[in-house]
C-alpha positions as CSV (number, residue, x, y, z in Angstrom):
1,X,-2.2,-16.5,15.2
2,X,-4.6,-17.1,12.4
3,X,-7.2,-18.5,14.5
4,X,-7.1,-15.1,16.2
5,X,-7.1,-13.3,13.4
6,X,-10.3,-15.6,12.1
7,X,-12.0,-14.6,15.5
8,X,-12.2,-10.9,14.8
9,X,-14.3,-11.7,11.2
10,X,-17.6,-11.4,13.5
11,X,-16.5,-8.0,14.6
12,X,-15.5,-7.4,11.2
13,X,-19.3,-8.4,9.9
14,X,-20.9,-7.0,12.8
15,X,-19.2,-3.4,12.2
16,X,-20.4,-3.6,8.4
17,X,-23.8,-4.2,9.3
18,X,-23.8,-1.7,12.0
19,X,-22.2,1.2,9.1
20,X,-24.7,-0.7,6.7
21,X,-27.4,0.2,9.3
22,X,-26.7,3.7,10.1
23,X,-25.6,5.4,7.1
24,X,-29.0,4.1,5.6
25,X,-30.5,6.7,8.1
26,X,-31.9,9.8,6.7
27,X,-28.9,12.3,7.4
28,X,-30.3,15.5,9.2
29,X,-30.1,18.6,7.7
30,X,-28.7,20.4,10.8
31,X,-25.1,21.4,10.7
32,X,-24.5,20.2,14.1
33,X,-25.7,16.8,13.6
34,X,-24.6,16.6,10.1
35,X,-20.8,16.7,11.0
36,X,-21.9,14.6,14.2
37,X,-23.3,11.9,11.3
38,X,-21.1,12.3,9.0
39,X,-17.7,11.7,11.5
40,X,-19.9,8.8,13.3
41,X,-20.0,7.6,9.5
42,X,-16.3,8.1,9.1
43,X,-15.2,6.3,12.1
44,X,-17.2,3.3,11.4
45,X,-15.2,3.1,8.2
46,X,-12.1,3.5,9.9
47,X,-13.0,0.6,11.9
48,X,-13.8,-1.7,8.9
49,X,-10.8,-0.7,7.4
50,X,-8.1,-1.4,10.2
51,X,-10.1,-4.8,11.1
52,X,-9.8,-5.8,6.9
53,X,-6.0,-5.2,7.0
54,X,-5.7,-7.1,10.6
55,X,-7.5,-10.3,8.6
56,X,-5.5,-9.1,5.4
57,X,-8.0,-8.8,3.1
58,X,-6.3,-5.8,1.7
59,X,-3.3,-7.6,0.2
60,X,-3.2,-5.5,-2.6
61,X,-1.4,-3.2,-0.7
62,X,0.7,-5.9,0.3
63,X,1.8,-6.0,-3.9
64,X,2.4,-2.3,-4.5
65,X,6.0,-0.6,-3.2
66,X,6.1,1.7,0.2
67,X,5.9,5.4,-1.0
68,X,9.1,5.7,1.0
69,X,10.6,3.3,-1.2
70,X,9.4,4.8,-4.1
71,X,11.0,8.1,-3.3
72,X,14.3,6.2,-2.1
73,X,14.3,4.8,-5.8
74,X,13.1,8.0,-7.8
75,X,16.3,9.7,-5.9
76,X,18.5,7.3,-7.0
77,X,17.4,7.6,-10.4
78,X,17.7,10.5,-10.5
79,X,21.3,10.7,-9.0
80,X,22.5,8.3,-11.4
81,X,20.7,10.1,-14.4
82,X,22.4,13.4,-13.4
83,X,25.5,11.9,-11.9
84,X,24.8,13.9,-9.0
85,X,27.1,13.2,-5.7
């Protein structure tokens, strides 16, 4: 599995360079193809950022509690604070 995951780091660089590349563009000043660069800018980033938690180089997520969690926990805080049923 790792060596998989270690085969996707040239897609990962190549995708970097490629955002790298075209968000150094100038950005046009027509509306149209201002929201046409900005979303192609947007979904480059996307990319990077589902490839960097396929290698896992975003285990500081990996660290900090599921929001659901964090819910379940303020609930049951609460329920014991209030000695709700």
């Amino acid at each position: 599995m790792k060596t998989a995951l270690k085969n996707l780091q040239p897609f990962l660089d190549k995708a970097v360079q490629s955002y790298q590349d075209f968000a150094g563009e100038n950005c046009p000043m027509n509306a149209k193809e201002f929201t046409s660069f900005h979303s192609a800018c947007k979904a480059a980033l996307l990319h990077i950022a589902l490839l960097t938690k396929i290698l896992g180089f975003d285990d500081k997520e990996k660290d900090q509690p599921d929001l659901l969690d964090l819910i379940h926990q303020a609930k049951e805080e609460l329920k014991n604070e209030n000695d709700l049923p």
